[in-house]
C-alpha positions as CSV (number, residue, x, y, z in Angstrom):
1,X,5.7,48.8,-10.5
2,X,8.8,47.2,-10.5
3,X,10.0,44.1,-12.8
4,X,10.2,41.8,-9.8
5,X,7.0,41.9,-9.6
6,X,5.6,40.8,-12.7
7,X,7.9,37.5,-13.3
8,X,7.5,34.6,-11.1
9,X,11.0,34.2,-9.4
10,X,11.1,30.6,-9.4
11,X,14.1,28.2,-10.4
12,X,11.6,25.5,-12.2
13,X,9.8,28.6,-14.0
14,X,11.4,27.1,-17.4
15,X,10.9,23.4,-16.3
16,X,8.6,21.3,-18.4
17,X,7.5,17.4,-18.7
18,X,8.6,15.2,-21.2
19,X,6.1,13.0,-22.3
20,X,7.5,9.4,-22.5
21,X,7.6,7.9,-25.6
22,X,5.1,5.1,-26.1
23,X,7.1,1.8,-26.6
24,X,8.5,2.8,-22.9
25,X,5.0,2.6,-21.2
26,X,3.2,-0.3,-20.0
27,X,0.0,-0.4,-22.4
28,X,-3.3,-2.3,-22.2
29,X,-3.3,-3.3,-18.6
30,X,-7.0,-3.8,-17.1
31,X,-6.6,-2.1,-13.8
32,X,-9.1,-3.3,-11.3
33,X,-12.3,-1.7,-10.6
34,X,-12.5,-2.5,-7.0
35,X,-13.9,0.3,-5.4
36,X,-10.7,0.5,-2.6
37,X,-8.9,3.7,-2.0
38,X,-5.1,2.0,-2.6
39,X,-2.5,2.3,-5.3
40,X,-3.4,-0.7,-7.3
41,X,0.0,-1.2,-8.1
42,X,3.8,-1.7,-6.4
43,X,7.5,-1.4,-7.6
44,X,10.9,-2.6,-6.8
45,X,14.3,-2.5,-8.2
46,X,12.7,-5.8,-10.8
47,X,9.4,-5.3,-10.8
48,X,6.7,-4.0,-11.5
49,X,3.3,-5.3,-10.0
50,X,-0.4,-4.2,-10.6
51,X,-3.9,-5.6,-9.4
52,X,-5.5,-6.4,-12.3
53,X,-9.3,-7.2,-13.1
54,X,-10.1,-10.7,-12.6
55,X,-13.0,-13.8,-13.2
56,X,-13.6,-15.7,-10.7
57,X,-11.0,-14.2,-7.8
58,X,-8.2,-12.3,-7.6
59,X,-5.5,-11.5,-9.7
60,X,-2.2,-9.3,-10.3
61,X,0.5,-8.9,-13.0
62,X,3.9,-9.1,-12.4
63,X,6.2,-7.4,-15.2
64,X,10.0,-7.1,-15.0
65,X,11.0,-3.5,-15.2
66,X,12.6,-3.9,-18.9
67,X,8.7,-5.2,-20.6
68,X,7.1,-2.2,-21.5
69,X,5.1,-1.9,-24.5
70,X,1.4,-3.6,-24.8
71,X,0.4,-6.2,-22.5
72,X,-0.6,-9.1,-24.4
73,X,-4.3,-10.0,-22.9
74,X,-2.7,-13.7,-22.0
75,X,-0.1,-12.7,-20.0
76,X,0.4,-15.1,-16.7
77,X,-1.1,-13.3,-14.0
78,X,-0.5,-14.3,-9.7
79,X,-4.1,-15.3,-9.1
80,X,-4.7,-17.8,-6.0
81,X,-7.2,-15.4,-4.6
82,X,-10.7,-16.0,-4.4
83,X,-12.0,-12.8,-4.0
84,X,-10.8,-9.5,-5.6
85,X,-7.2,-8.4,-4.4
86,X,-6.9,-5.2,-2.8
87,X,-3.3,-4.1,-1.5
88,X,0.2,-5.8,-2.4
89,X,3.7,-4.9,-1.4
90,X,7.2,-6.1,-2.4
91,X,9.3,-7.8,0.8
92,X,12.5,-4.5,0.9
93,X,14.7,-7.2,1.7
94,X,14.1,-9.8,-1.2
95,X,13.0,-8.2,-4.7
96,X,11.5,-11.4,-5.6
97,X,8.7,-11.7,-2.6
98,X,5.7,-10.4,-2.5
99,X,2.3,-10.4,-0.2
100,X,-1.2,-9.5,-1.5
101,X,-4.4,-8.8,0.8
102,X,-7.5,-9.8,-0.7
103,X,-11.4,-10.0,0.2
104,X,-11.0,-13.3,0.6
105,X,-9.9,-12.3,4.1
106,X,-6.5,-14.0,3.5
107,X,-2.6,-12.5,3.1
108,X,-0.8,-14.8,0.4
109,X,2.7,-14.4,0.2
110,X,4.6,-15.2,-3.3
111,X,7.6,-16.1,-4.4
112,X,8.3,-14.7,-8.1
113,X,10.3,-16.5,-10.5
114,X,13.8,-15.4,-11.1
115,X,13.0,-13.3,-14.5
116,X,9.3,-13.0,-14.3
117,X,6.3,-15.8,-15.0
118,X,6.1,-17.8,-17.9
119,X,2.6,-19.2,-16.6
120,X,0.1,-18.6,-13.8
121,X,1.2,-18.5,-10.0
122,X,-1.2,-20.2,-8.2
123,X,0.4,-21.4,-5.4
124,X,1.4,-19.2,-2.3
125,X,4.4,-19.9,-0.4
126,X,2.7,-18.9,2.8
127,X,-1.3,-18.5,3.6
128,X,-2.0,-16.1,6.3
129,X,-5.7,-16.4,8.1
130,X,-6.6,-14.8,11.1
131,X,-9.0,-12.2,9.7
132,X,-12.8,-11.9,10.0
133,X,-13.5,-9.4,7.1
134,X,-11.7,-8.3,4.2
135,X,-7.7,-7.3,4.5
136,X,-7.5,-4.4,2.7
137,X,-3.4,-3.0,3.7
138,X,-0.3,-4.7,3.5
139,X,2.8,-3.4,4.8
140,X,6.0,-5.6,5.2
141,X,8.3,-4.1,8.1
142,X,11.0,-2.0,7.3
143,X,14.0,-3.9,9.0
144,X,12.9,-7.0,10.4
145,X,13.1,-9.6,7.5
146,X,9.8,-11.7,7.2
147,X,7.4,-9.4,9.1
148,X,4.5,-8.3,7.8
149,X,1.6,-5.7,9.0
150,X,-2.0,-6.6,7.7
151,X,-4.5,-4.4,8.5
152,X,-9.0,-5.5,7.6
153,X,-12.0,-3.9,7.6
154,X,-12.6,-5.8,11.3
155,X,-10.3,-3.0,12.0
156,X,-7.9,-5.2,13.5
157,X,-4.2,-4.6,12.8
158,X,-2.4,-8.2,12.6
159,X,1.5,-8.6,12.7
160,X,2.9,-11.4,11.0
161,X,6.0,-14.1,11.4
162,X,6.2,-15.2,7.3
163,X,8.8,-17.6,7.8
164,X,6.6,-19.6,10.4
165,X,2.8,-18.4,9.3
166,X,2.2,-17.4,12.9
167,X,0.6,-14.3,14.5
168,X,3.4,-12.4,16.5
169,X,0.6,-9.5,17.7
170,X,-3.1,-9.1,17.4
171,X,-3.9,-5.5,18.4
172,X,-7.7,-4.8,18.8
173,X,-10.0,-2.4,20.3
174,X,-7.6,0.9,19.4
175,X,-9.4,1.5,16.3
176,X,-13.2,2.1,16.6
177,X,-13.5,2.5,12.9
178,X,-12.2,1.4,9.5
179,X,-8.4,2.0,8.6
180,X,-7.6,3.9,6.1
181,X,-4.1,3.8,5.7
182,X,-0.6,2.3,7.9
183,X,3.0,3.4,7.4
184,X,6.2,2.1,9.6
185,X,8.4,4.6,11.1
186,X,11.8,4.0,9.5
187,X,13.5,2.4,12.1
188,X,9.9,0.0,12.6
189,X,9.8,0.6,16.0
190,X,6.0,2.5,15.8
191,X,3.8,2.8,12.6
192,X,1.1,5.2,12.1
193,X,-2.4,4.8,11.0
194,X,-5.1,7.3,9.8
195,X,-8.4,6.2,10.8
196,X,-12.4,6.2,9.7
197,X,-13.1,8.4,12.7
198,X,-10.7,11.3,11.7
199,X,-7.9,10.4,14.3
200,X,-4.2,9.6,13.2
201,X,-2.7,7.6,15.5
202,X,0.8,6.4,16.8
203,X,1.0,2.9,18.0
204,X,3.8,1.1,19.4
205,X,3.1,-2.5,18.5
206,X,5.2,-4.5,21.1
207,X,3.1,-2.6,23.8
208,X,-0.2,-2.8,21.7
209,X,-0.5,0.7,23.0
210,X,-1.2,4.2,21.5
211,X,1.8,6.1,21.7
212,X,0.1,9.7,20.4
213,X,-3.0,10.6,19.0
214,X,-4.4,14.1,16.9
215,X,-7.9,13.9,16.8
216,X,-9.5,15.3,14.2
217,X,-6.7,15.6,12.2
218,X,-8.7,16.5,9.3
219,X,-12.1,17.9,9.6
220,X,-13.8,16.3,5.8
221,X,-15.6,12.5,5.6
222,X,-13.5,11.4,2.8
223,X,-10.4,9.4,3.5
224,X,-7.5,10.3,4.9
225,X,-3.9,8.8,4.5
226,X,-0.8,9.3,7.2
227,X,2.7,8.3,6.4
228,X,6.1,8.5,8.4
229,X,9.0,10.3,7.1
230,X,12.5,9.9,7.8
231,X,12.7,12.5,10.7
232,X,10.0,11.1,12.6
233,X,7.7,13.8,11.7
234,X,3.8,12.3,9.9
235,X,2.5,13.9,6.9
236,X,-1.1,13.4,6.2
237,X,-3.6,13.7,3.3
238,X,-7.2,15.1,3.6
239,X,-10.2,17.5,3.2
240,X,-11.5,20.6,5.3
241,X,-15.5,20.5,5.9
242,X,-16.4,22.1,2.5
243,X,-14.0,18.6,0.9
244,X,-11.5,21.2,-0.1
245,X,-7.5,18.7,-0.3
246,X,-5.5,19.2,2.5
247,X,-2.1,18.5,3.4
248,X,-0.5,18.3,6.7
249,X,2.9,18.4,8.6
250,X,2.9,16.8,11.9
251,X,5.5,16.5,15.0
């Protein structure tokens, strides 16, 4: 048997983690319990936000970058929801404006202060209402400053003007099941969404029109998330029949 055989050729075979200490994590943050398959939490070159539990609504922290440590329980938190928050996401064109999608059924977008809050935000720059059920994805377009994609569990995918709190499209009847996840193409000229009923599809929004679709695209029940990457290409996330992960590459 011959030596090759017996070590694993691989160039990270004497890679290992370094635990970070503990006065450079974030410590004692109440993440919510809302039972919502997102990230709970978003970053940006300043930032750092995470959905939080909350009495009484809504609420997420908002921690510049440099504050790690413990959280002290009374730290100002963005809470103008009245219902749990599900899905935020920081504007890529201005690190201090964020949108949050709540049960309420509304999208809030907020302006953060210039080094963090010193009390509770309350006040939204912009209310967004045009769906009938809970909005549970947020995705602010990749290009064009001040639009914004909200998707709800009407399944109903509404695109957004910020700057003038109107609806720009309203594209219905494509989705004959709850969303699971949206992503932008790079260039925002199509995004992708995974779907309830196992289909990832490729919509061009302008058109309100489905550009591709793969049916099927993972056999399991549970959810399913699709993303864009840079060459165009959609990489998904799921489970075979017998709930075994899955990971896919598509053209």
């Amino acid at each position: 048997m011959s030596f090759r055989k017996v070590v694993r050729q691989s160039k990270f075979r004497h890679v290992f983690g370094q635990p970070v200490k503990t006065e450079q994590c974030y410590d004692d943050i109440r993440v919510s319990r809302v039972t919502w398959d997102s990230t709970f939490c978003a970053v940006n070159p300043a930032f750092l936000a995470i959905i939080v539990e909350a009495s009484g609504g809504g609420a997420f922290l908002v921690l510049p970058l440099h504050k790690t440590g413990r959280i002290d329980k009374s730290y100002p938190t963005v809470c103008g929801h009245t219902g749990p928050v599900l899905d935020i996401d920081w504007c890529p064109h201005n690190d201090h404006v964020i949108a949050s999608g709540s049960e309420d059924c509304t999208v809030m977008v907020w302006q953060i202060p210039e080094n963090g809050l010193s009390q509770p935000l309350t006040e939204p720059v912009v209310v967004l209402e045009g769906h009938s059920k809970r909005v549970g994805i947020i995705s602010w377009h990749p290009t064009a400053r001040n639009v914004l994609l909200s998707a709800g569990c009407d399944n109903v995918v509404l695109i957004w003007n910020v700057g003038t709190a109107e609806e720009l499209y309203r594209l219905e009847g494509l989705h004959p099941d709850l969303i699971y996840s949206v992503s932008w193409s790079r260039d925002g000229a199509r995004f992708c969404t995974a779907c309830k009923d196992k289909s990832v599809r490729v919509i061009d929004p302008r058109r309100g029109t489905v550009v591709a679709e793969k049916e099927r695209a993972h056999e399991g029940a549970r959810p399913m998330r699709a993303i864009f990457l840079a060459d165009g290409k959609i990489f998904t996330t799921g489970f075979s029949r017998m709930s075994e992960r899955q990971l896919a590459l598509w053209d």
